[in-house]
Structure formats: C-alpha cells, structure tokens
N, C-alpha and C positions, 0 to 999 in steps of 0.2 A: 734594045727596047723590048724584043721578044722575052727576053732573059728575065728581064723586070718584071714582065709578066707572070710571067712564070712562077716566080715568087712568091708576089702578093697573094696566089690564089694557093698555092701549098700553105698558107701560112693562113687562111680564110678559112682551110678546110679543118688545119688541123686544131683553131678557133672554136669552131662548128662541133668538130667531135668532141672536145674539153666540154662543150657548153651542157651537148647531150649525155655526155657521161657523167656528171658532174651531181642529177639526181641522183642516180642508182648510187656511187658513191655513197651518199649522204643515208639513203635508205639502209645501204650495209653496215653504216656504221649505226645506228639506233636500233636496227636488231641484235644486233652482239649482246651477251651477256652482263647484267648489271652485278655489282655486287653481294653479296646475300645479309641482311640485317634482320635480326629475330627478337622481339621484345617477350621476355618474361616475365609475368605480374605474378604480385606476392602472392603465396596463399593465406586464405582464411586463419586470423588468431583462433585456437579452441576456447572455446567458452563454458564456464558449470554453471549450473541453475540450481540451485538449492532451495527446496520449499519446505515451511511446518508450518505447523496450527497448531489451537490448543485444545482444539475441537468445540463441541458444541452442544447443548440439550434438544433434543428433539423440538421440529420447529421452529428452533431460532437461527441465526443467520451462521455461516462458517466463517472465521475472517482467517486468509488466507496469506504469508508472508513468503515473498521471492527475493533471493538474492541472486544478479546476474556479474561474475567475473569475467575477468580473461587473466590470464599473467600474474593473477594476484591483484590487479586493479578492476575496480569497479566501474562497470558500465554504464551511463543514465541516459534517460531520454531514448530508452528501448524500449519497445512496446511488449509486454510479457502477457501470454492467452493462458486462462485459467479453466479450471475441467472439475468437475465432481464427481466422480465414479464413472468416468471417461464422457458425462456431458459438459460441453461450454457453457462455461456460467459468465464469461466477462472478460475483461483484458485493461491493464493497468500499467503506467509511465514507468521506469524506475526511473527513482531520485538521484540525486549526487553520490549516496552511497550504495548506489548499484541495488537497491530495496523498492519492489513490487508490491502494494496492498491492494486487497480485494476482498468485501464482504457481499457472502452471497446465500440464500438459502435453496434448501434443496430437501426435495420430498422422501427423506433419508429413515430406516426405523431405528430405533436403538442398537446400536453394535458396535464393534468394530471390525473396517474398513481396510486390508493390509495395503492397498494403492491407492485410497478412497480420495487423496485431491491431488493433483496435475500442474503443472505448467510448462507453457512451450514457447522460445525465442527462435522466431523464423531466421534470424540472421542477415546479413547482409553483406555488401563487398567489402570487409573486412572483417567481419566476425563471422564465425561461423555458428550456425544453430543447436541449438540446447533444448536437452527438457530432463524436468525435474518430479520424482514422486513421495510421497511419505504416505504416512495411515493416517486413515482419521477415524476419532471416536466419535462418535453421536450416543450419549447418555440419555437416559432414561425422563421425563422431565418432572420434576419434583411435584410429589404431591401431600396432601395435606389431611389428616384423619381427624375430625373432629368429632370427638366421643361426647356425648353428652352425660351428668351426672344424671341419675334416675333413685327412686326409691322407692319401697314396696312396706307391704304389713307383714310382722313374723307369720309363716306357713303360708302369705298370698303368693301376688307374682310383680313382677316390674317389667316395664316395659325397656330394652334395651336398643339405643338408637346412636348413628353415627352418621357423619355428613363427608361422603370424600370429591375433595377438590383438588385442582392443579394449578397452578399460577400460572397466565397468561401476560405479557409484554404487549400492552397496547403503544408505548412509545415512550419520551422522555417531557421532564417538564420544562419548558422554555426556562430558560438565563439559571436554569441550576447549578447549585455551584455542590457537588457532592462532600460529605464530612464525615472523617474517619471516627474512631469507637471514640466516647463509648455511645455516639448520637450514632452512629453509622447510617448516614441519611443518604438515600440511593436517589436520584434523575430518574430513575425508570418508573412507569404509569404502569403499575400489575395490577390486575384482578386475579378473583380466585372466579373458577368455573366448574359447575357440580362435572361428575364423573360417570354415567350414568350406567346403567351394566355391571358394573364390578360386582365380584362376590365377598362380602366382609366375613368374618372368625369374628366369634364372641365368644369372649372367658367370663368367666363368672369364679370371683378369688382368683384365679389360673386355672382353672377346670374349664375346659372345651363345653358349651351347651350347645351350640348349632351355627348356624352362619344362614346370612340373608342377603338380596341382590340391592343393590342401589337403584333405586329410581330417577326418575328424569331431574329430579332437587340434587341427586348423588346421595340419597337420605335411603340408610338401611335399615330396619327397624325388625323387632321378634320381640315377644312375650317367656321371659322365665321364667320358673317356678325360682322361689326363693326355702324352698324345703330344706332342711337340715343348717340354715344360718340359724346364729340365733341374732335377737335386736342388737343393732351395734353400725356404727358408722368406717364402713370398709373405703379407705383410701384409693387403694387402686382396685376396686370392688368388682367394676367393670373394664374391659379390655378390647375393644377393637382391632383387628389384625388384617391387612389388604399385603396380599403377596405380591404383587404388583404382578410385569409382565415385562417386555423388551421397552415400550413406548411411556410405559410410567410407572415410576419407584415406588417399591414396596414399602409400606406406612404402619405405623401402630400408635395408640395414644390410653391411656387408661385413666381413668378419672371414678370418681366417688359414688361408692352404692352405699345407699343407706335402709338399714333393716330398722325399721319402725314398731313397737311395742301394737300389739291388736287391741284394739280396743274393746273394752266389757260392760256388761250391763247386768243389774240384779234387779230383779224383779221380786219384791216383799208382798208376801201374803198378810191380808189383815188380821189381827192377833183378837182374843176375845175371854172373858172368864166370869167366875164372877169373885168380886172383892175377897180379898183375905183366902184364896184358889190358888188354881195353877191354867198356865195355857200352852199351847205349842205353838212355838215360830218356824217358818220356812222363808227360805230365799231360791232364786232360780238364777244361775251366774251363766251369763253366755257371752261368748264371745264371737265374733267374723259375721256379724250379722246372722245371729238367731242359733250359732252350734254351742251345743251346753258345754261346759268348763269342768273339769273333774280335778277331782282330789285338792282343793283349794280351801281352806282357811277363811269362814265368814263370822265376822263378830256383830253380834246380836245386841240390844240397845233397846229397854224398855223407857220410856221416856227421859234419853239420855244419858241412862246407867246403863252401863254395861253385866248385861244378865249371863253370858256363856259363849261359847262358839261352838261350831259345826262344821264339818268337813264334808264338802259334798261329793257326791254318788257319781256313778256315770251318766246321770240323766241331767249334774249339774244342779242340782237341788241341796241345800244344806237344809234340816229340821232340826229342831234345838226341842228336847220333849222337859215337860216338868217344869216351866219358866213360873216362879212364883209370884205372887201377883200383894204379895202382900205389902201393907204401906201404901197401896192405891188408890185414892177414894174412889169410887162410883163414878162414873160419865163415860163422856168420850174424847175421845183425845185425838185427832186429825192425823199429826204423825206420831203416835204414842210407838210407831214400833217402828225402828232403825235398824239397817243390815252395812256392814259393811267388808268389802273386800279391798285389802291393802295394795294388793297390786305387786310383781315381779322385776324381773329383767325383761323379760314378752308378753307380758301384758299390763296393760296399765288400770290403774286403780280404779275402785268404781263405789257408789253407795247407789241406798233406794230406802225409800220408808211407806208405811202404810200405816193406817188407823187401831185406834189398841179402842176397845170396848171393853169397859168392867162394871158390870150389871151387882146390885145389893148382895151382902152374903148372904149366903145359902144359911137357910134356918137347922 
C-alpha cells in the first residue's frame, strides 16, 4: 500500500514540473527566429515634359503648351505648374494626349527670353517628376503712323502732322464666328490708343526737316518751309518715321503734300489824256499778301483792246509809256483801263482795272 503510494505522488510531482515547465517552453519557442521576407517596390517610370509657345506681343497673354510622357505614352489627369521667367503663373490638367494648356500674361518687355516659360510635374508613386524649359519671344506691340496729307503756298510753309497709335485687345465679340480673306473678320474688340512721348522724323520729298514729340492725342506736328518746291501735288510729299523701341514697333506712313500756286493781285492805276493824245498805264503785281512780283508779263487793255504790255521791275510795277488814245471820244470810262497778268506754274492768274479819262483835244 505504501508502494502505491509512493507512486502516485512521483507521478504528481513529475505532473507539476511538466505543468510549470511547460510556459518557459512555449516562451522559447516564439523567441526563435522567424523567417526573413523583404518586399521591393517598383521604382518611379522617368517622365519628359516638353514645353513651347509661340510667343507673344507685349501685353498680351503667353499661351503656353506642355506635353507629359513616360515610355513613349502619354500621361493625363496630371497636374502640370507653369512659371514665366521662373514666376508661377498657373497650373493646368493634361488631357488624354498627355497635353497641358495655359494662358497667362506677364509684365514682360519686348525681347527675347532664352528660358523665359517653365513647367514642372511633381510626380507621384509611379511617375516620376519633370520639368521642362523653352525661350519665349515677347514682340514689340504693333503700332500705327498716321500721317496726315497737308498743303501749303509756293515759297510759304505747311504744317506737317502725324498721329501715332497702338492697338489695344479689349476682348472678343460674343457668338463670333471668325472669316478667312478676303473678309478676314477677326472676334477681337481693338482699339487704337494715342502713343504719347514718342519722337516722329519728318521728310519732306525724302529730305530730313526736323522731328517733333507726340502729345497726350499721340499727335506730332512742325511747320516747313516749302522753299525750293515748286506747285505740284507730291504723292509721298510727306513722310512720318517712329523708330520705335523694345515695347513698340517702329512705324512710317507717307502720304500727299501739295504745293499750291500763290496767289496774285494787280493793282491798275487810273489812265487819263486827252482825245486824239497819248497816256501812261501802270499795274502793281504782288503776290503772298502785299510782296511785289518781278519780271512778269502784264498786258494792258484800253477799253477792251489790247494796247501793249510791260514787264515789271523789282518793285513789281509794269508801266506801259505812249499808250495812244486815239479813236476815243471824250468822257469817262469807269473801267476804261485793264491790266492783265496770265499767271504760271506758281502763281496763279490775276487782272484789275481802273478808270480811263479822256478830256477834248488839245487845240
């Protein structure tokens, strides 16, 4: 019975020790070493970003065109950040053909720009990031000389005047539908806006006279002499010249001077004698208000006949001496005595008359 004893509690103890061993076991075996598993993610596809324009005129907007690749496929629904001479101007989708647009303006002078517009694709877990540069031009913005025709008197002066302006884009006309030549009907709302500052060059024929500043109208204006033309209607008479600068295009426009015959006047002295006699005629030939007329050709006119002529003096006076009076009867005659000047290339024609008196013959 002892013996039985004796057993059950060997067999209790060695129960007891399994039980408490039995943690630590389990503990040793989940600190052992696991396996080793490493996962490798793909790297980023490269991507190119190709940008160009076609540039722009001063002032108006740049529209800016991005193409985004990988592999030779086109990217879309990527967000592509645009730059003007390294500022952010905007940022734009591309489409199904991997094509960014963007218009934007920017306080640019005329030049050109050799990195002047940007773009940049941040990239993502798959693609990786891009950026793209090209030049931009910014031209000059178009402007417009508008010379006016003027005209003067041979030996005066003319006043020579021009208007310079620039076309401004105020916007487009609603439901426009644009039309090629030979209507070429443009959407765009322009005005012309004067220029003001600028220095104009004036020709006269092609001979340089002087140059004048544009006013707050863009209106330039000077006084030439018209000395050494002679009357005659000059085509491109006058000439306008604006050298322009970086910000707006240099301009020229010539249009029509006309030199104008001077006008003349003769003034006839009253003639007198007496019947079956003789008298003396004079005329006073001036021209440009009140300057005498030399060396000119005046035919002389006693009641309608023609009695001689006279060539006048530097004082502009013709006198006709010994004019015969015969065939007259006695009285007076209101215009009994006519002068006349035929008139040139530069001056134009003129008469004048005065009273003829012829008193009984002399005994």
């Amino acid at each position: 019975m002892n013996r039985s004893r004796g057993a059950r509690v060997a067999a209790a103890i060695a129960l007891s020790l399994a039980l408490v061993s039995a943690p630590a076991s389990a503990a040793a075996r989940t600190s052992a070493p696991l396996p080793a598993f490493v996962m490798t993610l793909p790297k980023p596809v490269v991507t190119t970003l190709t940008v160009r324009t076609s540039g722009a005129r001063v002032g108006d907007p740049v529209c800016i065109e991005a193409l985004l690749f990988a592999d030779g496929f086109a990217l879309r629904n990527r967000t592509i950040v645009f730059a003007l001479q390294g500022i952010p101007v905007g940022s734009s989708t591309t489409g199904i053909s991997g094509q960014a647009n963007l218009c934007a303006t920017a306080s640019l002078h005329g030049g050109t720009y050799p990195e002047g517009i940007g773009a940049g694709f941040a990239g993502d877990g798959l693609f990786a990031p891009s950026t793209g540069s090209a030049e931009l031009s910014i031209w000059p913005r178009e402007t417009f000389v508008h010379t006016f025709p003027t005209e003067g008197p041979y030996l005066g002066t003319a006043t020579f005047a021009t208007q310079l302006t620039f076309s401004l884009v105020l916007g487009t006309i609603p439901n426009c539908i644009p039309s090629p030549p030979p209507n070429n009907q443009t959407c765009a709302i322009v005005v012309d806006v004067p220029l003001p500052g600028r220095t104009i060059h004036f020709f006269r024929v092609g001979v340089p006279v002087g140059s004048a500043v544009t006013d707050a109208n863009g209106i330039a204006a000077m006084t030439v002499p018209l000395s050494g033309l002679n009357s005659f209607q000059y085509l491109e008479g006058i000439t306008s010249v604006y050298a322009g600068e970086p910000d707006y295009a240099a301009g020229t426009l010539s249009n029509t001077l006309a030199v104008l015959p001077q006008s003349t006047s003769l003034a006839v002295a009253p003639g007198s004698g007496s019947a079956g006699g003789s008298t003396s005629l004079s005329g006073l030939l001036r021209f440009g208000g009140g300057l005498p007329l030399a060396d000119r050709l005046v035919v002389f006119y006693l009641n309608d006949a023609i009695v001689g002529t006279a060539t006048t003096g530097s004082n502009g006076v013709a006198t006709l001496e010994n004019v015969s009076l015969s065939g007259i009867a006695p009285g007076g005659y209101a215009s009994g005595v006519k002068a006349l000047f035929l008139g040139e290339l530069n001056f134009q024609p003129t008469a004048g008359s005065a009273s003829l008196t012829v008193g009984p013959a002399a005994n």
